[in-house]
Jmol script that loads the backbone (N, CA, C; Angstrom):
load data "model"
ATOM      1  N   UNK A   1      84.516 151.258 202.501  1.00  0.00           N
ATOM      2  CA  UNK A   1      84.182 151.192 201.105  1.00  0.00           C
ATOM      3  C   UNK A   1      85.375 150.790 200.256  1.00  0.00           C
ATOM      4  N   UNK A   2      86.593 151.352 200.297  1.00  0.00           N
ATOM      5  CA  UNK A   2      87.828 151.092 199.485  1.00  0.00           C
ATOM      6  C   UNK A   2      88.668 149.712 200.322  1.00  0.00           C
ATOM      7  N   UNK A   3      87.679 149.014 201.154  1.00  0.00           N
ATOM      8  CA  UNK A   3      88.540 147.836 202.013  1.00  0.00           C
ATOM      9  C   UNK A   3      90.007 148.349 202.110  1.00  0.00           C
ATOM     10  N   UNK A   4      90.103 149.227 202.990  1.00  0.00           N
ATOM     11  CA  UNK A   4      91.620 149.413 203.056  1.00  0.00           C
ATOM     12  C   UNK A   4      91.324 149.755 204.665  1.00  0.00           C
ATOM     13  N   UNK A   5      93.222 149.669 205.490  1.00  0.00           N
ATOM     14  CA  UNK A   5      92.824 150.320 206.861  1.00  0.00           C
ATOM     15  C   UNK A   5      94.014 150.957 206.903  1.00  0.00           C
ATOM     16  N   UNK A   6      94.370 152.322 207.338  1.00  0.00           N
ATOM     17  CA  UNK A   6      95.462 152.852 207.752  1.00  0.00           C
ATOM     18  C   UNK A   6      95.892 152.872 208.941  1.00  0.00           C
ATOM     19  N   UNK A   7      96.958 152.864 209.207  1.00  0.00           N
ATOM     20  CA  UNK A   7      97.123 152.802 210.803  1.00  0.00           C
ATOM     21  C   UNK A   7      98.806 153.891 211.219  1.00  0.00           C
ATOM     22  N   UNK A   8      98.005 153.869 212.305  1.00  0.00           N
ATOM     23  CA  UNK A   8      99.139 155.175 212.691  1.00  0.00           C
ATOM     24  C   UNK A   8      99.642 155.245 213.879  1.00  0.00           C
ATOM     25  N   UNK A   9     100.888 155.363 214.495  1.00  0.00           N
ATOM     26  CA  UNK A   9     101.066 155.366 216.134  1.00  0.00           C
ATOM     27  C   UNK A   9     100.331 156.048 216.919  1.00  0.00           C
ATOM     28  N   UNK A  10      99.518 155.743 217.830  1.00  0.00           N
ATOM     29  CA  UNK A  10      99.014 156.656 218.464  1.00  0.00           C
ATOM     30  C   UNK A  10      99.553 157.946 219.439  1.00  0.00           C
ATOM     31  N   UNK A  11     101.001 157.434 219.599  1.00  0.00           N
ATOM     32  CA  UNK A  11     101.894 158.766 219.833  1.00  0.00           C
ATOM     33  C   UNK A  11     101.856 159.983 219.401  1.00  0.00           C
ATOM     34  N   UNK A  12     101.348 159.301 218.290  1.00  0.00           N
ATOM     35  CA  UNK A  12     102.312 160.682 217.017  1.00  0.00           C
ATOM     36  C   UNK A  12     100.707 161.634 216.456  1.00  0.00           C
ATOM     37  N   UNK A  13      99.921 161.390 217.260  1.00  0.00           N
ATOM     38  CA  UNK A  13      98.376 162.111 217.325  1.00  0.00           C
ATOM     39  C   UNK A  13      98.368 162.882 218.382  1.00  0.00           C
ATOM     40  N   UNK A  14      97.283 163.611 218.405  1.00  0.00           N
ATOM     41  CA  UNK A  14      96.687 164.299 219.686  1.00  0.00           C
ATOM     42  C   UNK A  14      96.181 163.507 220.506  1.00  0.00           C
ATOM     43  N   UNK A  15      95.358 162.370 219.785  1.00  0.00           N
ATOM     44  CA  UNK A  15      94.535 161.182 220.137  1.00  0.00           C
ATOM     45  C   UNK A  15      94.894 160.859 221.823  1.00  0.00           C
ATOM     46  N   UNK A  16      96.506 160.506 221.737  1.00  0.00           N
ATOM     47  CA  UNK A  16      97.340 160.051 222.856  1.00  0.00           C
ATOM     48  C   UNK A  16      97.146 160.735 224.018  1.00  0.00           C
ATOM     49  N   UNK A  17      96.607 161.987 223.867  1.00  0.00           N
ATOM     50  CA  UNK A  17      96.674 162.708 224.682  1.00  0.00           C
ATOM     51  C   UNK A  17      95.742 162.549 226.112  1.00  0.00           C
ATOM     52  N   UNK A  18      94.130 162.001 225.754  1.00  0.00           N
ATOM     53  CA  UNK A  18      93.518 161.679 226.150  1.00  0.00           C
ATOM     54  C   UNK A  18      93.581 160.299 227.450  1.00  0.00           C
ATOM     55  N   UNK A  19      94.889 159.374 226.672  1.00  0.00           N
ATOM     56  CA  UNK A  19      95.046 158.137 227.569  1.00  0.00           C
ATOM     57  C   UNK A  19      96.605 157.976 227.935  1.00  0.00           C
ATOM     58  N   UNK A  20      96.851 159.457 228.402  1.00  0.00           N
ATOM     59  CA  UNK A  20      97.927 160.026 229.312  1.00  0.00           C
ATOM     60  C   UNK A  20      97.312 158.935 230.839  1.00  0.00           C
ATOM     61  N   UNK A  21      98.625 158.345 231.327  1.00  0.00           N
ATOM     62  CA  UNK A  21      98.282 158.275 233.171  1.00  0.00           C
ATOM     63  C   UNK A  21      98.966 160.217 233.647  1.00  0.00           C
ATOM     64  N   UNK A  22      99.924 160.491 233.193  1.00  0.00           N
ATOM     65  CA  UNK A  22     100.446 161.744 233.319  1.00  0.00           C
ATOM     66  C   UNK A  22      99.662 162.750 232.830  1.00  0.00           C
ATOM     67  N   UNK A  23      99.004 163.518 232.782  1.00  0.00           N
ATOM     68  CA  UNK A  23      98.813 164.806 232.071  1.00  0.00           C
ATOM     69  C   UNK A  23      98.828 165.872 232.295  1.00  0.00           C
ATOM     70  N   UNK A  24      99.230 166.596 231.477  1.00  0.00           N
ATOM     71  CA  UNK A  24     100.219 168.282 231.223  1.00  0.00           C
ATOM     72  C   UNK A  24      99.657 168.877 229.847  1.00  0.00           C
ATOM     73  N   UNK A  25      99.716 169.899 230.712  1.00  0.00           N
ATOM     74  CA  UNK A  25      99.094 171.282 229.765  1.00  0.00           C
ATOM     75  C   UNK A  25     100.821 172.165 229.497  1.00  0.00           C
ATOM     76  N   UNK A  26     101.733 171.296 229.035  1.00  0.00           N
ATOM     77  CA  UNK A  26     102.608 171.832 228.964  1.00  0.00           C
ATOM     78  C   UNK A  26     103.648 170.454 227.695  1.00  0.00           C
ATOM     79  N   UNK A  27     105.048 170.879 227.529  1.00  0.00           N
ATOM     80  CA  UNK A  27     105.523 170.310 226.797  1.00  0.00           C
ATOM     81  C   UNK A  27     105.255 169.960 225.376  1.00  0.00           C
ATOM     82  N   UNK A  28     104.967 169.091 224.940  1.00  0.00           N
ATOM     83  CA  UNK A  28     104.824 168.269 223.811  1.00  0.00           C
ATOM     84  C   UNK A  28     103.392 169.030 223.625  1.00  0.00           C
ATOM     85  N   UNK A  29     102.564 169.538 224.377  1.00  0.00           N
ATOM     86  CA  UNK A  29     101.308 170.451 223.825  1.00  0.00           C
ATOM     87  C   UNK A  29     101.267 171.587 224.176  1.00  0.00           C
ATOM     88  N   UNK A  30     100.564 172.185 223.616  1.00  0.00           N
ATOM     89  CA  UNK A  30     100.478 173.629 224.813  1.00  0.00           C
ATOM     90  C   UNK A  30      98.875 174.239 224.040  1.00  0.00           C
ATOM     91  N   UNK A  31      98.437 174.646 225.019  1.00  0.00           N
ATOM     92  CA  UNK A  31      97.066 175.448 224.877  1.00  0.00           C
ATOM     93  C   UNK A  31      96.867 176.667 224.264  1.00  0.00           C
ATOM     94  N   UNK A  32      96.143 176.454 223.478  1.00  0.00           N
ATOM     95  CA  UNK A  32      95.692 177.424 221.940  1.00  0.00           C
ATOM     96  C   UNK A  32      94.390 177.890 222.464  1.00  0.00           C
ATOM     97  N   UNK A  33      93.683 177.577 223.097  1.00  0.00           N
ATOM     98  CA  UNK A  33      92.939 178.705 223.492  1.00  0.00           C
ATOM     99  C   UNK A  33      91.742 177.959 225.159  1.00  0.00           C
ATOM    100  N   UNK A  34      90.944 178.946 225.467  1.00  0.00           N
ATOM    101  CA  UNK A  34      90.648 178.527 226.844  1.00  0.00           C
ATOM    102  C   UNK A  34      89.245 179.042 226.666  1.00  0.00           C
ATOM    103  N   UNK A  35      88.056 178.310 226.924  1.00  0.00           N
ATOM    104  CA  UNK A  35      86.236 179.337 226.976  1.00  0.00           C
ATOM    105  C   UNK A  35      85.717 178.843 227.759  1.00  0.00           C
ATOM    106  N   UNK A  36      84.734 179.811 228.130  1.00  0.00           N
ATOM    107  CA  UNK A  36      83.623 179.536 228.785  1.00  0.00           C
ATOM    108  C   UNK A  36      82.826 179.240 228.246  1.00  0.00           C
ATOM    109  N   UNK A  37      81.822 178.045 227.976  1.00  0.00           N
ATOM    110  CA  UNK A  37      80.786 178.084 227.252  1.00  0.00           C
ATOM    111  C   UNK A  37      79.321 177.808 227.962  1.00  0.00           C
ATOM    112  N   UNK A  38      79.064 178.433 228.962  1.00  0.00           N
ATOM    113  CA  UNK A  38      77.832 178.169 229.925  1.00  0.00           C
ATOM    114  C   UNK A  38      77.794 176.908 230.074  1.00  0.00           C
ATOM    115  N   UNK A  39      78.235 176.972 230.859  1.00  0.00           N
ATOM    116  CA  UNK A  39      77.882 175.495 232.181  1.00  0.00           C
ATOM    117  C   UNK A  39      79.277 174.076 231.586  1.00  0.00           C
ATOM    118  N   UNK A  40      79.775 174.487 230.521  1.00  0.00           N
ATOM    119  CA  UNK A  40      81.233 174.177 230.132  1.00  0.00           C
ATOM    120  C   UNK A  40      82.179 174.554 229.880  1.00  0.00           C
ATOM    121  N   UNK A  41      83.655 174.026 230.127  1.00  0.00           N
ATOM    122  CA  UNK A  41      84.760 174.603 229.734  1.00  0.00           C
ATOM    123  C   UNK A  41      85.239 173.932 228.726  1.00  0.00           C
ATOM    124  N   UNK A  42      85.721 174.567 227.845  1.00  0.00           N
ATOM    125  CA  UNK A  42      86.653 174.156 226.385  1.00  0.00           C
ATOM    126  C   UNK A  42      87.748 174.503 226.196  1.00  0.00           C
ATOM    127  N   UNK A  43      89.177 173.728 226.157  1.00  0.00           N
ATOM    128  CA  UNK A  43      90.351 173.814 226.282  1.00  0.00           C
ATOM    129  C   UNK A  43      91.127 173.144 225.200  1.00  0.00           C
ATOM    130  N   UNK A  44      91.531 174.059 224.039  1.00  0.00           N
ATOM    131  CA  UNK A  44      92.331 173.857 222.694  1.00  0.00           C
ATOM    132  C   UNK A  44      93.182 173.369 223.244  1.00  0.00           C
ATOM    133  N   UNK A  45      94.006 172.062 222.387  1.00  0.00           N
ATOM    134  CA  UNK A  45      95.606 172.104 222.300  1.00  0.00           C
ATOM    135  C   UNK A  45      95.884 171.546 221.246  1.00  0.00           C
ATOM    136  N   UNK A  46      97.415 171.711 220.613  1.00  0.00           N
ATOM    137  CA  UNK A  46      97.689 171.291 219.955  1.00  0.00           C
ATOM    138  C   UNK A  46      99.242 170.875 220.043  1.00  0.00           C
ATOM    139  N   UNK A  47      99.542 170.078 218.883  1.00  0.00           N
ATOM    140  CA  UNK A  47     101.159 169.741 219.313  1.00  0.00           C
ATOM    141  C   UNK A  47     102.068 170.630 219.340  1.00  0.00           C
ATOM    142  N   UNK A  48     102.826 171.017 220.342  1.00  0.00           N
ATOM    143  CA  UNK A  48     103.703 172.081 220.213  1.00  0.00           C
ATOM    144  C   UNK A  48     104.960 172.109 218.888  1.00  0.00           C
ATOM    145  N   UNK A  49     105.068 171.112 218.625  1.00  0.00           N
ATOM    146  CA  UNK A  49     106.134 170.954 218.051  1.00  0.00           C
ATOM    147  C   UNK A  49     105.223 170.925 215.960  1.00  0.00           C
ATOM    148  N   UNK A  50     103.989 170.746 215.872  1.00  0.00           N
ATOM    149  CA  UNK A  50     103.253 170.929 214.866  1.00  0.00           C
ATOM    150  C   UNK A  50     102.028 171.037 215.208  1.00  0.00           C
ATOM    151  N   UNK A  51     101.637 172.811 215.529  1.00  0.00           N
ATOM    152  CA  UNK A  51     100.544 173.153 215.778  1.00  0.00           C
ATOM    153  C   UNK A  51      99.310 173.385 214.298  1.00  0.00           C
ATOM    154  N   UNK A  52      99.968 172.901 213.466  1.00  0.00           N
ATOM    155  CA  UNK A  52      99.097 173.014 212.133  1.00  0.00           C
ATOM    156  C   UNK A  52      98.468 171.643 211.706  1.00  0.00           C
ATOM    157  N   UNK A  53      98.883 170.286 212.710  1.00  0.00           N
ATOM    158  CA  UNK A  53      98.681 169.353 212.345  1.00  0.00           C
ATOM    159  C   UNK A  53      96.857 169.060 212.896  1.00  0.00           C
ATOM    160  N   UNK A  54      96.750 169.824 213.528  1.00  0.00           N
ATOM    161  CA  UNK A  54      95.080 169.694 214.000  1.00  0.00           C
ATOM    162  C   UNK A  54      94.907 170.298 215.548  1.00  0.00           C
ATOM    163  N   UNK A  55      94.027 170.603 215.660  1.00  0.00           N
ATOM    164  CA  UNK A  55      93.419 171.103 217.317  1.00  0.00           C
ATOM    165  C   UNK A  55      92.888 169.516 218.226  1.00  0.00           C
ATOM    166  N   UNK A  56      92.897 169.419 219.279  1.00  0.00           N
ATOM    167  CA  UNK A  56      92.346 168.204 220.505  1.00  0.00           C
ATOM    168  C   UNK A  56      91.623 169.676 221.730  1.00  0.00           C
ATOM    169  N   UNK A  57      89.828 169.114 221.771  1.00  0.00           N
ATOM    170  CA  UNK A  57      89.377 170.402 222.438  1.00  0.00           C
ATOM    171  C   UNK A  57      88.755 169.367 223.165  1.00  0.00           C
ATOM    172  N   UNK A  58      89.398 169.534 224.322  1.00  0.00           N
ATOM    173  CA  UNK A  58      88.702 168.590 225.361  1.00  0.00           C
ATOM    174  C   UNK A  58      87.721 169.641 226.026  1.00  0.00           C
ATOM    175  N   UNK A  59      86.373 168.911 226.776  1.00  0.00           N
ATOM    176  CA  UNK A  59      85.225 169.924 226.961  1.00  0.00           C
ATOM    177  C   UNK A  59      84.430 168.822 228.597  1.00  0.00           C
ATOM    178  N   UNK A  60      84.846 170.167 229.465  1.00  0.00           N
ATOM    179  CA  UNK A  60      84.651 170.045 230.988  1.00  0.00           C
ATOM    180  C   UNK A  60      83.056 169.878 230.894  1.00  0.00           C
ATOM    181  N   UNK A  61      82.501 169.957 232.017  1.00  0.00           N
ATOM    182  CA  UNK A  61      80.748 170.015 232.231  1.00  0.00           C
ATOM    183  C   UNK A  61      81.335 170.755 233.373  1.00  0.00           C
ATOM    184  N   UNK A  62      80.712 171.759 234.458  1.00  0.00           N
ATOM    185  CA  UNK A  62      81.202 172.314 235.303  1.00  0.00           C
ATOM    186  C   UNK A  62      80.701 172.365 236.564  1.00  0.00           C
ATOM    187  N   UNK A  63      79.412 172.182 236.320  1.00  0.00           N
ATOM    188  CA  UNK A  63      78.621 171.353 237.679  1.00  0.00           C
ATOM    189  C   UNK A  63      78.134 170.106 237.347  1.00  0.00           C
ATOM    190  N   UNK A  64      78.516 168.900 238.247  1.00  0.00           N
ATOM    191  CA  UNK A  64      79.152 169.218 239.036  1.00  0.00           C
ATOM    192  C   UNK A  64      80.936 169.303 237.999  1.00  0.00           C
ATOM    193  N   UNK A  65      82.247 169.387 238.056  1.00  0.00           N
ATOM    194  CA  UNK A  65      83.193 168.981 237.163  1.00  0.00           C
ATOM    195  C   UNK A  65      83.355 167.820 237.001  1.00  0.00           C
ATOM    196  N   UNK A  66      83.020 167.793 235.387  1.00  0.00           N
ATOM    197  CA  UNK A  66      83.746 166.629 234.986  1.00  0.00           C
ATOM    198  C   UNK A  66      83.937 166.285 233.059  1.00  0.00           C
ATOM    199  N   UNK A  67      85.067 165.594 232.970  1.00  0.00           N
ATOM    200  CA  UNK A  67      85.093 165.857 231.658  1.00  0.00           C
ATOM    201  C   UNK A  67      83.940 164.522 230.938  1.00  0.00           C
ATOM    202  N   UNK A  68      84.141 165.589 229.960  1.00  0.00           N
ATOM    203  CA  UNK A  68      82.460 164.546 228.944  1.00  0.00           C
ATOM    204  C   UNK A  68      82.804 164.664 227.545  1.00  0.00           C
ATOM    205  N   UNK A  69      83.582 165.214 227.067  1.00  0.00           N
ATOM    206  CA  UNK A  69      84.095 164.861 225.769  1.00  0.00           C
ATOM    207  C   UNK A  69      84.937 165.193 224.968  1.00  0.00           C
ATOM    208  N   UNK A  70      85.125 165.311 223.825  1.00  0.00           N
ATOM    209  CA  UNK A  70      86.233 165.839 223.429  1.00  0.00           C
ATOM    210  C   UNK A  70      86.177 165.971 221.613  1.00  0.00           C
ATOM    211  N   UNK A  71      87.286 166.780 221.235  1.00  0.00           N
ATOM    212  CA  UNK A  71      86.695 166.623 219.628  1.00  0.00           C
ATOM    213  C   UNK A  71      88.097 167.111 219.081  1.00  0.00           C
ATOM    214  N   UNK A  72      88.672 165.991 217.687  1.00  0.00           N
ATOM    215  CA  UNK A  72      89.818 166.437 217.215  1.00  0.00           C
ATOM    216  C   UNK A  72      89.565 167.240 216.006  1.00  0.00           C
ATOM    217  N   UNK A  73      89.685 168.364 215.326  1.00  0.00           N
ATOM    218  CA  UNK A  73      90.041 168.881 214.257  1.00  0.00           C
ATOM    219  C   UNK A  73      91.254 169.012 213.389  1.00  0.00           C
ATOM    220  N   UNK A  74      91.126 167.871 212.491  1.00  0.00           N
ATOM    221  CA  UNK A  74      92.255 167.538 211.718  1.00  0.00           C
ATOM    222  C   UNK A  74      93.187 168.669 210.636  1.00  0.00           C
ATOM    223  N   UNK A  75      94.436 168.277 210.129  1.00  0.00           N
ATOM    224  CA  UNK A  75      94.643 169.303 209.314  1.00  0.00           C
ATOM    225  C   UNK A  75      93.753 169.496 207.728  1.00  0.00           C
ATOM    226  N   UNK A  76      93.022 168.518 207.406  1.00  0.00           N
ATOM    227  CA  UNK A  76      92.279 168.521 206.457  1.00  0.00           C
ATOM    228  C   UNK A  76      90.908 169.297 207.299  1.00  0.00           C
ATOM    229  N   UNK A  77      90.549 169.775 208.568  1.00  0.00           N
ATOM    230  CA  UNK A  77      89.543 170.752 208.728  1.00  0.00           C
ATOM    231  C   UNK A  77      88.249 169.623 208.902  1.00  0.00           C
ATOM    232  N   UNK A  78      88.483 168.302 209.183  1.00  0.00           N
ATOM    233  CA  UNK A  78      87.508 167.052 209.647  1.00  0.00           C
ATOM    234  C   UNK A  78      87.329 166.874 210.922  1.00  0.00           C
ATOM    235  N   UNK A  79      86.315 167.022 211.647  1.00  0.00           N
ATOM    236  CA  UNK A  79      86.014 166.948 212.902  1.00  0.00           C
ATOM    237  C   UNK A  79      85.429 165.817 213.483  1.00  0.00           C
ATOM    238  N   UNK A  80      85.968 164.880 214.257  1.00  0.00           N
ATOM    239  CA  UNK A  80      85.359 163.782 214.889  1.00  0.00           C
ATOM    240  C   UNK A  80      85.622 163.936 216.626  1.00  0.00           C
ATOM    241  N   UNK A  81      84.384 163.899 217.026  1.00  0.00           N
ATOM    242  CA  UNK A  81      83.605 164.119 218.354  1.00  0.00           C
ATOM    243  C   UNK A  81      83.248 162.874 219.102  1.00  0.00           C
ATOM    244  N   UNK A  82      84.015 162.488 220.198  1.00  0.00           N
ATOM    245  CA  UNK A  82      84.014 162.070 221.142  1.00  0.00           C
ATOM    246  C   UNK A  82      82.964 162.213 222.694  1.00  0.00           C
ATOM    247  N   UNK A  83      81.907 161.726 222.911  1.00  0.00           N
ATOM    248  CA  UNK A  83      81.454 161.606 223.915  1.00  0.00           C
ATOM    249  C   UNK A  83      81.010 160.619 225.215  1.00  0.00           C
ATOM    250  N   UNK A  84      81.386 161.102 226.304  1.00  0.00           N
ATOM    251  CA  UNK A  84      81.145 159.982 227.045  1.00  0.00           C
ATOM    252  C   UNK A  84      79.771 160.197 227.716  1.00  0.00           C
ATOM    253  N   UNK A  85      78.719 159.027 227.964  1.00  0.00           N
ATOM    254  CA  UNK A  85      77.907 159.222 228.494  1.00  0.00           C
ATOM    255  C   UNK A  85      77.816 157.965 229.569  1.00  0.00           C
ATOM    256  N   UNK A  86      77.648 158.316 231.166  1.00  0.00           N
ATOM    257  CA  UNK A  86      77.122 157.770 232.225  1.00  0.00           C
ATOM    258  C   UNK A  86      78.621 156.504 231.941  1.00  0.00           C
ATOM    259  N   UNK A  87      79.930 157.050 232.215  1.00  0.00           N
ATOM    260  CA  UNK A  87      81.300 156.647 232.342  1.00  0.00           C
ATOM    261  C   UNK A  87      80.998 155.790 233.566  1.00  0.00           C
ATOM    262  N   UNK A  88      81.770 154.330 233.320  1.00  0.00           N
ATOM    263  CA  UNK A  88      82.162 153.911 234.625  1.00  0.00           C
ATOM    264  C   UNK A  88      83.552 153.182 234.667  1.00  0.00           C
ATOM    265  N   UNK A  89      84.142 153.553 235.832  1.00  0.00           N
ATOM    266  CA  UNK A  89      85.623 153.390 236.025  1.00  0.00           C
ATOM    267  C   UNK A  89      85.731 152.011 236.894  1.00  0.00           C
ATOM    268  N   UNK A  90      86.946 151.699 236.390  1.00  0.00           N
ATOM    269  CA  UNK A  90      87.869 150.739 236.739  1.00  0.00           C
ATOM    270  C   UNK A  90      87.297 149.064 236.710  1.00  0.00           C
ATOM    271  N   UNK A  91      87.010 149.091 235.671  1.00  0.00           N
ATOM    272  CA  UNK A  91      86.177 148.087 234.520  1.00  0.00           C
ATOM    273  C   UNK A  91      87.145 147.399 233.934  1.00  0.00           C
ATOM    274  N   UNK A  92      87.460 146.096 234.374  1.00  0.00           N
ATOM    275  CA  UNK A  92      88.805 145.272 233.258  1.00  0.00           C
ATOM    276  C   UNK A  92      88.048 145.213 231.853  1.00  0.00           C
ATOM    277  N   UNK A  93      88.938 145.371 231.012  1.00  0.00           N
ATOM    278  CA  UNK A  93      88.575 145.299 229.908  1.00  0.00           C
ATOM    279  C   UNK A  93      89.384 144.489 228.925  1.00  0.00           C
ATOM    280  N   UNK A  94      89.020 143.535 227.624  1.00  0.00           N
ATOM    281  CA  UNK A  94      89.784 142.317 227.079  1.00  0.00           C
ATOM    282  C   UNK A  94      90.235 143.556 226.339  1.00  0.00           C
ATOM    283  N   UNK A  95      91.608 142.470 226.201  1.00  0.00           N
ATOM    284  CA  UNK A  95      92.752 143.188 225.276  1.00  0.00           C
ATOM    285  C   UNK A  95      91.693 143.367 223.773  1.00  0.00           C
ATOM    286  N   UNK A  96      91.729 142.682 223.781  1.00  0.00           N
ATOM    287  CA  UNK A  96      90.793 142.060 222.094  1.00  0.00           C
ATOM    288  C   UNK A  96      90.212 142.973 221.488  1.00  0.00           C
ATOM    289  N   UNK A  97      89.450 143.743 222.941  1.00  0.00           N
ATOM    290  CA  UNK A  97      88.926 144.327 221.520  1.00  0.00           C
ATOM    291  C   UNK A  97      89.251 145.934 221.175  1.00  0.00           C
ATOM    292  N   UNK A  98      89.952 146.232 221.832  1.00  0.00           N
ATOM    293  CA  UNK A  98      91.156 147.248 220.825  1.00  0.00           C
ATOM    294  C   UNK A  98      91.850 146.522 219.967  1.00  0.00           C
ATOM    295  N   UNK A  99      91.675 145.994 219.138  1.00  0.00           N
ATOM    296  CA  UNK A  99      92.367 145.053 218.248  1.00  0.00           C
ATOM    297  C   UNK A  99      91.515 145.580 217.314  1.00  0.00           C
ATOM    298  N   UNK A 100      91.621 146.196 215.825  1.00  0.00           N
ATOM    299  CA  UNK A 100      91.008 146.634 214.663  1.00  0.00           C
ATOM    300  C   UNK A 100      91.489 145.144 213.752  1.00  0.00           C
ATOM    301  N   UNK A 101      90.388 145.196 213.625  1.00  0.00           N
ATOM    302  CA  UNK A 101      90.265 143.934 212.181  1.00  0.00           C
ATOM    303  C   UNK A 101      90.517 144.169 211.050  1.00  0.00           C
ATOM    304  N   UNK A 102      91.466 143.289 210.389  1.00  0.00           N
ATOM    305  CA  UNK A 102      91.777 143.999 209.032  1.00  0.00           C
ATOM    306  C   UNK A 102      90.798 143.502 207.998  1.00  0.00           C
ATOM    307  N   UNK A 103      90.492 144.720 206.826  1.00  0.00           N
ATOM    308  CA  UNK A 103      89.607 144.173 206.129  1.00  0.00           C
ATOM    309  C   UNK A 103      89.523 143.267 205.249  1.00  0.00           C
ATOM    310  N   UNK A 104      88.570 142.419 204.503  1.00  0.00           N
ATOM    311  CA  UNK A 104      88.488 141.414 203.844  1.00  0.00           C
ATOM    312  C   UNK A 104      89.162 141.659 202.460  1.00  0.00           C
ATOM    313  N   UNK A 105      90.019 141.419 201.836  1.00  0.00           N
ATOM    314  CA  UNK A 105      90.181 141.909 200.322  1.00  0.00           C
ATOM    315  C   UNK A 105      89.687 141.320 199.296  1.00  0.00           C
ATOM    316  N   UNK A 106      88.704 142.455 198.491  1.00  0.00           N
ATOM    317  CA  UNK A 106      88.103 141.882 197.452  1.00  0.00           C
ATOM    318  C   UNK A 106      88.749 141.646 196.482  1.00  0.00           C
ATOM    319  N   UNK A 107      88.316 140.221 195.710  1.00  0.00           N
ATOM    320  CA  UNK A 107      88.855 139.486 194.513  1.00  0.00           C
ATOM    321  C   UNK A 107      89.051 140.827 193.180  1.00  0.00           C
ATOM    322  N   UNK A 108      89.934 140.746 192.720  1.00  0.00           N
ATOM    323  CA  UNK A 108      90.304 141.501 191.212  1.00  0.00           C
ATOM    324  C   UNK A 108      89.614 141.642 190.322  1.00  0.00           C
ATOM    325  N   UNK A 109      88.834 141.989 189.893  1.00  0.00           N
ATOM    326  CA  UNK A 109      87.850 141.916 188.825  1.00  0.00           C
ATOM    327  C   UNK A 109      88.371 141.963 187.503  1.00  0.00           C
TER     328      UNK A 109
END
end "model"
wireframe off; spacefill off
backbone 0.3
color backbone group
């Protein structure tokens, strides 16, 4: 609506966390809390180094295991939910289109 785009390192998010080849439940995050939620597991983290900057709750399925989604809670208390459905691996994929388009700018009125 305001044709604008912000952009941000993806380092410097929880976001990153997700498209680790490495991943650790330790260091640079650490786990804020751990549930059972019938027939899933839910596993808080946040940045260790600014745990006020938002929660990353990645969420297991448990039979058979496997992860299926995930959801960030920002420091403004905004929740955007991530799900994968019927995943398939090792799929080349074009650079392109992780590429965000910048928006058109409207004329001055």
């Amino acid at each position: 609506e305001l044709g604008q785009r912000s952009d941000i390192l993806q380092g410097s998010t929880l976001a990153d966390f997700v498209t680790r080849e490495d991943v650790r439940l330790s260091g640079d995050v650490t786990v804020a809390g751990l549930r059972d939620a019938g027939g899933s597991i839910e596993v808080d983290l946040v940045q260790t180094d600014d745990p006020g900057a938002g929660t990353l709750t990645l969420m297991f399925d448990t039979e058979p295991m496997a992860f299926r989604r995930w959801s960030v809670l920002d420091a403004q208390g905004l929740t955007t939910e991530i799900q994968l459905h019927d995943p398939v691996f090792g799929v080349a994929l074009d650079r392109d289109l992780f590429i965000a388009p910048r928006p058109r700018r409207r004329p001055l009125q």
